[in-house]
C-alpha atoms as an extended CHARMM CRD file, in Angstrom:
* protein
*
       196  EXT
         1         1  UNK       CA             76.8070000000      164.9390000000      111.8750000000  PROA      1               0.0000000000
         2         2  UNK       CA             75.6510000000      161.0680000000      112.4750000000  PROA      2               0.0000000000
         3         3  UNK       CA             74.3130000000      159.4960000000      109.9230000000  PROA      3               0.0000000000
         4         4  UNK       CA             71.2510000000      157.6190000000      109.9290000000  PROA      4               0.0000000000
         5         5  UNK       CA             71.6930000000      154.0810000000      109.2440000000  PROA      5               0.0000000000
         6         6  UNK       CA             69.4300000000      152.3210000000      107.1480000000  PROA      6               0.0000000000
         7         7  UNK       CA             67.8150000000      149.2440000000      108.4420000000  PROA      7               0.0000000000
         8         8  UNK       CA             69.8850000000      145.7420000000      107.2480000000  PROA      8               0.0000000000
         9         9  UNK       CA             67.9920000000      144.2290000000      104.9260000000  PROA      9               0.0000000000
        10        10  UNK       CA             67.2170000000      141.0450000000      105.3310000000  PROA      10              0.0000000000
        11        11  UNK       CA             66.4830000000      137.9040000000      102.9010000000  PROA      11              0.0000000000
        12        12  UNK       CA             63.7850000000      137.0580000000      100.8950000000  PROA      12              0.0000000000
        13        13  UNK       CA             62.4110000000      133.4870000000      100.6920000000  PROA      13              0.0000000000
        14        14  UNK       CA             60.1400000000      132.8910000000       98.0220000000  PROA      14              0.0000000000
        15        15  UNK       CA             58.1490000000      129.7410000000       97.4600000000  PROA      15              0.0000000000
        16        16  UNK       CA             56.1570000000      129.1220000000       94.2460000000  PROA      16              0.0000000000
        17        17  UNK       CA             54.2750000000      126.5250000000       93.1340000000  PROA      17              0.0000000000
        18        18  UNK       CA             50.7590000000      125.6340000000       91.2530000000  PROA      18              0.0000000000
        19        19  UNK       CA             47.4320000000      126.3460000000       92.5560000000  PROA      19              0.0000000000
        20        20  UNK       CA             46.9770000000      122.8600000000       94.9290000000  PROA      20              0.0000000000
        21        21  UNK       CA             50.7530000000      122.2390000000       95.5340000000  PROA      21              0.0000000000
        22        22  UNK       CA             51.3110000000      122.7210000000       98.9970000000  PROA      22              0.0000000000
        23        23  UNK       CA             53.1750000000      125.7490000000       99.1560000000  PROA      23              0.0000000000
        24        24  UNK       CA             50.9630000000      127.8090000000      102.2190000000  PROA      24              0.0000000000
        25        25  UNK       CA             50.4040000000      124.7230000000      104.1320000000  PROA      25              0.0000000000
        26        26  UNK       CA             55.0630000000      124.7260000000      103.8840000000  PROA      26              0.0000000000
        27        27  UNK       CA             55.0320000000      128.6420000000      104.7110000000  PROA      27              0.0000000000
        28        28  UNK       CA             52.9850000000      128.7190000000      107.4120000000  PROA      28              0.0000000000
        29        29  UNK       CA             54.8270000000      125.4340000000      108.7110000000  PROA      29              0.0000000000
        30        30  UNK       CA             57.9440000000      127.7810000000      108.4630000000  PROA      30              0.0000000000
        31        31  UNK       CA             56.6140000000      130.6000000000      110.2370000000  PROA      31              0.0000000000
        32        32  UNK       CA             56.0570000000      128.6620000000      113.0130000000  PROA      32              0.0000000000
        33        33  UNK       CA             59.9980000000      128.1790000000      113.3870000000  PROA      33              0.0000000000
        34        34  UNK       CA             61.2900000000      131.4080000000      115.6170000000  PROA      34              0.0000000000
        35        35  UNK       CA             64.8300000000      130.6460000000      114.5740000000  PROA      35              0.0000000000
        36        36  UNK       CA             63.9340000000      131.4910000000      111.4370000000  PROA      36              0.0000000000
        37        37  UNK       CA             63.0790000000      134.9510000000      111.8660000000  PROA      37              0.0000000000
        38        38  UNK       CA             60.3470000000      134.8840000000      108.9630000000  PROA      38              0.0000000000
        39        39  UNK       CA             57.6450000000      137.7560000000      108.3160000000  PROA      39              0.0000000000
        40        40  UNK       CA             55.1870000000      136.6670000000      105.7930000000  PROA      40              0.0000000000
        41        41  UNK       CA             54.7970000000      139.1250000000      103.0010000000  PROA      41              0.0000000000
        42        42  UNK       CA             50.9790000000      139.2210000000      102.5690000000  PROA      42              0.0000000000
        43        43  UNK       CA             50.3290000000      140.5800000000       99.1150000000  PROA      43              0.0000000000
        44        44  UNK       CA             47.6820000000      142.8730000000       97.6190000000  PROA      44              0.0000000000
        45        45  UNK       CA             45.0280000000      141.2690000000       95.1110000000  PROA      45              0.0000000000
        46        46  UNK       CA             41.9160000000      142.8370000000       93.4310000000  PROA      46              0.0000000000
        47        47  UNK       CA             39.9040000000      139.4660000000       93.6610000000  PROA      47              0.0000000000
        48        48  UNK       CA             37.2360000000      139.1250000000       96.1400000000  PROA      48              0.0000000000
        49        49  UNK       CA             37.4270000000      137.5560000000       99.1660000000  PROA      49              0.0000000000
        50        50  UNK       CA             37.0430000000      133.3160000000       99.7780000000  PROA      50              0.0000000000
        51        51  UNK       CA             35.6950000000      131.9120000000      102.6620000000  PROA      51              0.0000000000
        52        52  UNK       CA             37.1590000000      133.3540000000      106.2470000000  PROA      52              0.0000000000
        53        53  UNK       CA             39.8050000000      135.2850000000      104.5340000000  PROA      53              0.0000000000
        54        54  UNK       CA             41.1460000000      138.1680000000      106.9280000000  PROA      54              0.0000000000
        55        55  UNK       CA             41.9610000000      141.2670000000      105.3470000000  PROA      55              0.0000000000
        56        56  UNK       CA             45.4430000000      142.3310000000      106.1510000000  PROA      56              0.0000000000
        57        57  UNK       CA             46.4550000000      139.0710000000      107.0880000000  PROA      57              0.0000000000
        58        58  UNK       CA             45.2020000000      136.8610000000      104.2200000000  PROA      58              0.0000000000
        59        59  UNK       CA             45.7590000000      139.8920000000      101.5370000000  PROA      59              0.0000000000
        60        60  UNK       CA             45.6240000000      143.2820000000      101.1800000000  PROA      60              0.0000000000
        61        61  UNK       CA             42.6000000000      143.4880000000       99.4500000000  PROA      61              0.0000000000
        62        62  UNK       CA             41.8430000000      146.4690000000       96.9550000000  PROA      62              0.0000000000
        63        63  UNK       CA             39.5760000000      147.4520000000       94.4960000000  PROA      63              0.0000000000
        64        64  UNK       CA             40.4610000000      146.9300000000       90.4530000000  PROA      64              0.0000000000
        65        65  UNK       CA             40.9980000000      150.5060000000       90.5990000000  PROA      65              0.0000000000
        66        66  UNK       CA             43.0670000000      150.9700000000       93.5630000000  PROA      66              0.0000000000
        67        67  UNK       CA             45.1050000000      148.1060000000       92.3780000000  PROA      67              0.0000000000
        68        68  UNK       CA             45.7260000000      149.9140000000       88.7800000000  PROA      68              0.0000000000
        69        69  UNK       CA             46.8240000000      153.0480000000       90.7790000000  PROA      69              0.0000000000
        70        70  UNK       CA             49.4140000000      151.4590000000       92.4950000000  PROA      70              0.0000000000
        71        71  UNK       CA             50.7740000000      149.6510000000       89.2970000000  PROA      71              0.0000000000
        72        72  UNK       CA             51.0910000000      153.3490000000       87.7870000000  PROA      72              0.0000000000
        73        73  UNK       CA             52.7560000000      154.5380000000       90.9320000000  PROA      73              0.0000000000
        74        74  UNK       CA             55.3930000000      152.0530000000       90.7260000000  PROA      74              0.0000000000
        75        75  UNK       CA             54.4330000000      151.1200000000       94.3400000000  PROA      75              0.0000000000
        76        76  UNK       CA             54.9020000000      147.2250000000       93.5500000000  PROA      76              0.0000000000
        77        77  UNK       CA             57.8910000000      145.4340000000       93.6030000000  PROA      77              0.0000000000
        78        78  UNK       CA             55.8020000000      143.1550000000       91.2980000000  PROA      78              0.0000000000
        79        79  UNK       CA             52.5860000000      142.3920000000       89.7860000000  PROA      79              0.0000000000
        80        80  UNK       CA             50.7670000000      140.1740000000       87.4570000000  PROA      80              0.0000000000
        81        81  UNK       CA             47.2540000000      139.7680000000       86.0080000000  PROA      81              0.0000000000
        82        82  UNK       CA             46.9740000000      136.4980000000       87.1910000000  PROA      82              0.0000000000
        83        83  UNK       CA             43.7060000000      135.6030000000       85.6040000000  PROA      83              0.0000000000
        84        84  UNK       CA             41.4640000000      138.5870000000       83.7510000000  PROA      84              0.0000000000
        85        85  UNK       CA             40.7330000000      141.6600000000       86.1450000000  PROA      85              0.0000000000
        86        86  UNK       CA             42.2760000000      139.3980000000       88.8860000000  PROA      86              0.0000000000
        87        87  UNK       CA             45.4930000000      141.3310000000       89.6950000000  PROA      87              0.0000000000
        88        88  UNK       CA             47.7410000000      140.1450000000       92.4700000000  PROA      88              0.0000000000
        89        89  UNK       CA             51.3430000000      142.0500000000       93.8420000000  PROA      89              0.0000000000
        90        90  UNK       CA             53.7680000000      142.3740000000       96.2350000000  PROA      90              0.0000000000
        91        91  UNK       CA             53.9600000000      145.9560000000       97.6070000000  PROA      91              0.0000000000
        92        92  UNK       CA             57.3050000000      147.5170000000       97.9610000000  PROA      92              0.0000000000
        93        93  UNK       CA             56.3450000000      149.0530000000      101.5460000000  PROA      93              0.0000000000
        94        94  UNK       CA             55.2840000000      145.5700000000      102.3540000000  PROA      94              0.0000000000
        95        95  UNK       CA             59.1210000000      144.4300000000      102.4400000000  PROA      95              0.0000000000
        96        96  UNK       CA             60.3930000000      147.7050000000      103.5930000000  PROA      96              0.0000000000
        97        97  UNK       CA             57.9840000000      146.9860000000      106.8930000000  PROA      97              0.0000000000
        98        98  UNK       CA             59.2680000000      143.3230000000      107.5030000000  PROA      98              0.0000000000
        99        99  UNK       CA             63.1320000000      144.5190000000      106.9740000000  PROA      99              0.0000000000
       100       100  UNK       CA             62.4180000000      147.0730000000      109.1430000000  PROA      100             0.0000000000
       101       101  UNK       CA             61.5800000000      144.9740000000      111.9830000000  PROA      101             0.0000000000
       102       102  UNK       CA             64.5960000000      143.1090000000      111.2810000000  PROA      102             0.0000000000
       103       103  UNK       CA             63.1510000000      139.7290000000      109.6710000000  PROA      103             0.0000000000
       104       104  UNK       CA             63.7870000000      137.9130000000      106.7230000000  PROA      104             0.0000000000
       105       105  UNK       CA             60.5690000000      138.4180000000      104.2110000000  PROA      105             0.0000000000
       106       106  UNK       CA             59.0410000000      134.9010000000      103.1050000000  PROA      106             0.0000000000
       107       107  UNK       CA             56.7570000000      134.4560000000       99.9300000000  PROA      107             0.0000000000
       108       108  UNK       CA             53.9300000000      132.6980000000       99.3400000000  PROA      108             0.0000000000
       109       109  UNK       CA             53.1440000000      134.0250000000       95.3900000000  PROA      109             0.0000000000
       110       110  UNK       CA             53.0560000000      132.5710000000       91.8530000000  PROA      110             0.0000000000
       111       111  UNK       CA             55.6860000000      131.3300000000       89.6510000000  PROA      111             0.0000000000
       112       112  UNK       CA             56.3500000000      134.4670000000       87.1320000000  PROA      112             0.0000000000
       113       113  UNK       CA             55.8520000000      136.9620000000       90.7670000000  PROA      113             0.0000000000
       114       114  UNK       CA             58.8690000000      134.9840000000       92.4560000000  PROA      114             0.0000000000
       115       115  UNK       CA             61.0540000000      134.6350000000       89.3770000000  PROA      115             0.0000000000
       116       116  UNK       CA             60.8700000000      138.4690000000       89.1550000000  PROA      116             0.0000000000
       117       117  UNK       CA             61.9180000000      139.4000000000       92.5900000000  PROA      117             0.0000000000
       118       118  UNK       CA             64.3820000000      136.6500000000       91.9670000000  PROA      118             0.0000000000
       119       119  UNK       CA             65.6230000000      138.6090000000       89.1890000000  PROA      119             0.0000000000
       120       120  UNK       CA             65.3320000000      141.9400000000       91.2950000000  PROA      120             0.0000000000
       121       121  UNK       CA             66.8840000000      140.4900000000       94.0950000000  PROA      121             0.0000000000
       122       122  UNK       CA             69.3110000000      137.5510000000       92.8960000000  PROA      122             0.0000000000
       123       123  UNK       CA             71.4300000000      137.5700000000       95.8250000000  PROA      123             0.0000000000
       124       124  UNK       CA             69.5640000000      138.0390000000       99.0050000000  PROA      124             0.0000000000
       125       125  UNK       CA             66.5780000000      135.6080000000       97.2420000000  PROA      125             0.0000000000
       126       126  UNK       CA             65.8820000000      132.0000000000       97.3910000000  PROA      126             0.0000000000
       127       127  UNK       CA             63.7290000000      130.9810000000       94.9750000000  PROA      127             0.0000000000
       128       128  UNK       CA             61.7260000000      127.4800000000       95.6370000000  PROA      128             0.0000000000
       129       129  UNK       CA             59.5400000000      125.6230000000       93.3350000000  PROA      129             0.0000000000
       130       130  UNK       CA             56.9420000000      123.4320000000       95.3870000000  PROA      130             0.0000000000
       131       131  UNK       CA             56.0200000000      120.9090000000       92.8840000000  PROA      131             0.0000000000
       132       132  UNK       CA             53.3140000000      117.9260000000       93.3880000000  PROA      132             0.0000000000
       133       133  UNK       CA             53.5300000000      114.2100000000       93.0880000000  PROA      133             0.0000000000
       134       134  UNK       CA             51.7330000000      114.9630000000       89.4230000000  PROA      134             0.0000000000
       135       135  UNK       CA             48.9600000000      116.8520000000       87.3410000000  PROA      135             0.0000000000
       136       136  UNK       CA             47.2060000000      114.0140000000       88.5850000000  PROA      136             0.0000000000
       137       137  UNK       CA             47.3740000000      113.9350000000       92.2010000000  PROA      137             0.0000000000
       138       138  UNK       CA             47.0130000000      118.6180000000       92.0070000000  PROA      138             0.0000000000
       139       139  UNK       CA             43.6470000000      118.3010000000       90.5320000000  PROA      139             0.0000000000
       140       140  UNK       CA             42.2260000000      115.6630000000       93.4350000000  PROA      140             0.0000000000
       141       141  UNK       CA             43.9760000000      117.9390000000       96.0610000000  PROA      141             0.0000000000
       142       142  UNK       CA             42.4800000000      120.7850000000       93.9480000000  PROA      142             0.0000000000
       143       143  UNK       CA             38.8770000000      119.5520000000       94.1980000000  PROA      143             0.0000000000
       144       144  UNK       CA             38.8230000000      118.3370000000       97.7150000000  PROA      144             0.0000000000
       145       145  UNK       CA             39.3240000000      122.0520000000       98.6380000000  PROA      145             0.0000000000
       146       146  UNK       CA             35.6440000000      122.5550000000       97.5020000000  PROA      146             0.0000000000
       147       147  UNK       CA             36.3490000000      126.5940000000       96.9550000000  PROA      147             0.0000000000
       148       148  UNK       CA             36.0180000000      126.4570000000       93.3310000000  PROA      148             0.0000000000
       149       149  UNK       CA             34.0800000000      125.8730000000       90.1290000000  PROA      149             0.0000000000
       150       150  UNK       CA             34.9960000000      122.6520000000       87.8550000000  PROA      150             0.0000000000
       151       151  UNK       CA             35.5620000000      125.3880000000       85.2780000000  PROA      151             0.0000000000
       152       152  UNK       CA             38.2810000000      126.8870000000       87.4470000000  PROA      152             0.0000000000
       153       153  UNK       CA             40.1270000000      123.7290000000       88.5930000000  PROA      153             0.0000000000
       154       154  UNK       CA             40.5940000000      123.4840000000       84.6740000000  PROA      154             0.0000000000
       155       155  UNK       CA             41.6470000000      126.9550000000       84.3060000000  PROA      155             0.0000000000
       156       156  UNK       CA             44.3070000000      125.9450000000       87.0290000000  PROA      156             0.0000000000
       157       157  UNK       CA             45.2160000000      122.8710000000       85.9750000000  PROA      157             0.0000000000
       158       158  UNK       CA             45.9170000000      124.2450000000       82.3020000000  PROA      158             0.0000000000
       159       159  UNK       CA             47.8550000000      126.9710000000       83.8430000000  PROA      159             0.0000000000
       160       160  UNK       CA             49.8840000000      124.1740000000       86.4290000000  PROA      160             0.0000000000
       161       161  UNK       CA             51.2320000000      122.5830000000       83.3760000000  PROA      161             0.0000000000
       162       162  UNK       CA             52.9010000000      125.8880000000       82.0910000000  PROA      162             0.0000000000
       163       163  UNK       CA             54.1510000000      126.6990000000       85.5750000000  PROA      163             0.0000000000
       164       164  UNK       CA             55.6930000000      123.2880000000       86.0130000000  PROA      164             0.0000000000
       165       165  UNK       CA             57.7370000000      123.9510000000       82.9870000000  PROA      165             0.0000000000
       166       166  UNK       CA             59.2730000000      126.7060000000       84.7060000000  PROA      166             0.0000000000
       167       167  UNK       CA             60.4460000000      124.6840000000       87.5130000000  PROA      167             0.0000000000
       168       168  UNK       CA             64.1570000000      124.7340000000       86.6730000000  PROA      168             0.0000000000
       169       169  UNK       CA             64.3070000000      128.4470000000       86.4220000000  PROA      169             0.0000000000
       170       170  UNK       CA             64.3750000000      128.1360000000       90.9020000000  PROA      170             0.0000000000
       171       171  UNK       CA             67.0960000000      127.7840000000       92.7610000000  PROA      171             0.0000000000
       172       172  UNK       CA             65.6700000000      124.9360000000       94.4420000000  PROA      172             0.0000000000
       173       173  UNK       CA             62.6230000000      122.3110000000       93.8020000000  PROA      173             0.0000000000
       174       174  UNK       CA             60.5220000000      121.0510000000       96.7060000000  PROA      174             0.0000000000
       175       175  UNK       CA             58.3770000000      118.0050000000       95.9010000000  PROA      175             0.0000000000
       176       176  UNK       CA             54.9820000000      117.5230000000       97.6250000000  PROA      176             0.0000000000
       177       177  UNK       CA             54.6250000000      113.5720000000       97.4840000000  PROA      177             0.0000000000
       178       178  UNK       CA             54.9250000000      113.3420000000      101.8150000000  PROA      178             0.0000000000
       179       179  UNK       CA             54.0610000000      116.2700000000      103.2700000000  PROA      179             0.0000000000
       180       180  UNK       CA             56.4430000000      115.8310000000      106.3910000000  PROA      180             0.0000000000
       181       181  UNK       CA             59.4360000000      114.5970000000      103.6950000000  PROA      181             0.0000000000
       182       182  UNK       CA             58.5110000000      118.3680000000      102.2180000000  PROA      182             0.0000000000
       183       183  UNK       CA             58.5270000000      120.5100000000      105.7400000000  PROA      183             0.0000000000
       184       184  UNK       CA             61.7160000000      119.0320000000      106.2870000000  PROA      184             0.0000000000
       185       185  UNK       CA             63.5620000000      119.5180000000      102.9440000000  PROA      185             0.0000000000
       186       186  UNK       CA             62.1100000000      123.3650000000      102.6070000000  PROA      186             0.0000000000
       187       187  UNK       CA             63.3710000000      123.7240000000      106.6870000000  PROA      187             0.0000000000
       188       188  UNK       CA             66.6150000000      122.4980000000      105.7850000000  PROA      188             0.0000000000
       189       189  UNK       CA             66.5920000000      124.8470000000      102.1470000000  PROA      189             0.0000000000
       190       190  UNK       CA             65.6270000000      128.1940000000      104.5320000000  PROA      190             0.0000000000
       191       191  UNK       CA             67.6780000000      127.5920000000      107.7350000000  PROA      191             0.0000000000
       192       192  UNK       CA             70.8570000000      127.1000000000      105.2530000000  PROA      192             0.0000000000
       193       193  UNK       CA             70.4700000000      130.2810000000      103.3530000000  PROA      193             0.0000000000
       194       194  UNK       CA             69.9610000000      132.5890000000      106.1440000000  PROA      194             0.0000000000
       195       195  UNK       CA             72.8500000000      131.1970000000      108.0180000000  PROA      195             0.0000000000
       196       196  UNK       CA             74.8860000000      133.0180000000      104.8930000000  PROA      196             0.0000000000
C-alpha cells in the first residue's frame, strides 16, 4: 500500500506593521518577484468593504455572524477583534490552499495576528515589523489616503503607538523612511529565509 504524501509545506512570511506603514505597498512589491514563490494569504474580515475592494482578492469578506461561526469552529489559524464588531483572521484552509500549490504563504495582517502564527509556527515563520520614519510622518501618510474619518486616524494612531512597542517581539524590523531603501531590505529579509 503507497502512502499518500502530504504536500511540503512551505514558509510563512509575515509582515506587520501600523495602519499607514507601508507594509501592502512591500507585499505586493514582493509578489511581483517569481523567484520568490509567494501566495498572498488574503484574510477574512467582517468589516465592510472600502473603495474598489475585490472580494476574494482584497478579503474574504463575511458577515459578523459568519465570522463568529468560524471562530467557534476553530477554522482560523488566528483571529482578533481588531476594533469593536470589526473581526479580521487568517483561515486555516487559506494556508492549506497556498501550500498546496507549492508556495510559500506571505502576510499582510496586524501585529498581535503575526506574532501568533509566529508563535504557532516559530520555525517555518518570519516575522517582520514594518515600522515608519515616526508617529509623525504615519498620521500625514494616514490622512493623505482620504479613506477615513479624523476620528479614525486617531483611533489608529493611538493604537500605532501600542503596536510600535511590540516591535522587538519580530524577528526582523523594516523601516519605512525610503521606500526603495525598504523593498530592498524586506527582498533581501525573504529571499534569505526561503533559501533555508
Amino acid at each position: 500500500m503507497t502512502k499518500i504524501k502530504a504536500p511540503k509545506k512551505g514558509k510563512l512570511i509575515v509582515f506587520s506593521a501600523p495602519s499607514g506603514s507601508g507594509k501592502t505597498t512591500i507585499v505586493r512589491h514582493l509578489l511581483t518577484q517569481p523567484e520568490l514563490n509567494l501566495e498572498f494569504s488574503i484574510s477574512a474580515t467582517s468589516r465592510e468593504k472600502r473603495g474598489d475592494e475585490i472580494e476574494g482578492e482584497d478579503y474574504y469578506f463575511l458577515s459578523l455572524k459568519s465570522f463568529k461561526n468560524k471562530i467557534k469552529n476553530n477554522e482560523f489559524l488566528e483571529w482578533e477583534e481588531v476594533y469593536r464588531d470589526n473581526f479580521y483572521g487568517t483561515l486555516k484552509s487559506e494556508v492549506e490552499r497556498i501550500w498546496s500549490l507549492g508556495k510559500n504563504v506571505i502576510f499582510d495582517i496586524d501585529v498581535s495576528g503575526g506574532l501568533r502564527i509566529k508563535r504557532k509556527y516559530p520555525e517555518e515563520t518570519l516575522a517582520v515589523f514594518v515600522k515608519p520614519p515616526s508617529i509623525d510622518e504615519l498620521k500625514i501618510r494616514l490622512k493623505k489616503r482620504k479613506t477615513e474619518s479624523e476620528d479614525k486616524i486617531n483611533m489608529r494612531i493611538a493604537k500605532a503607538s501600542a503596536e510600535l512597542a511590540t516591535a522587538p517581539l519580530f524577528d526582523e524590523i523594516v523601516v519605512n523612511a525610503d521606500l526603495d531603501e525598504a523593498l530592498e531590505d524586506a527582498y533581501k529579509l525573504v529571499s534569505e529565509f526561503i533559501k533555508d
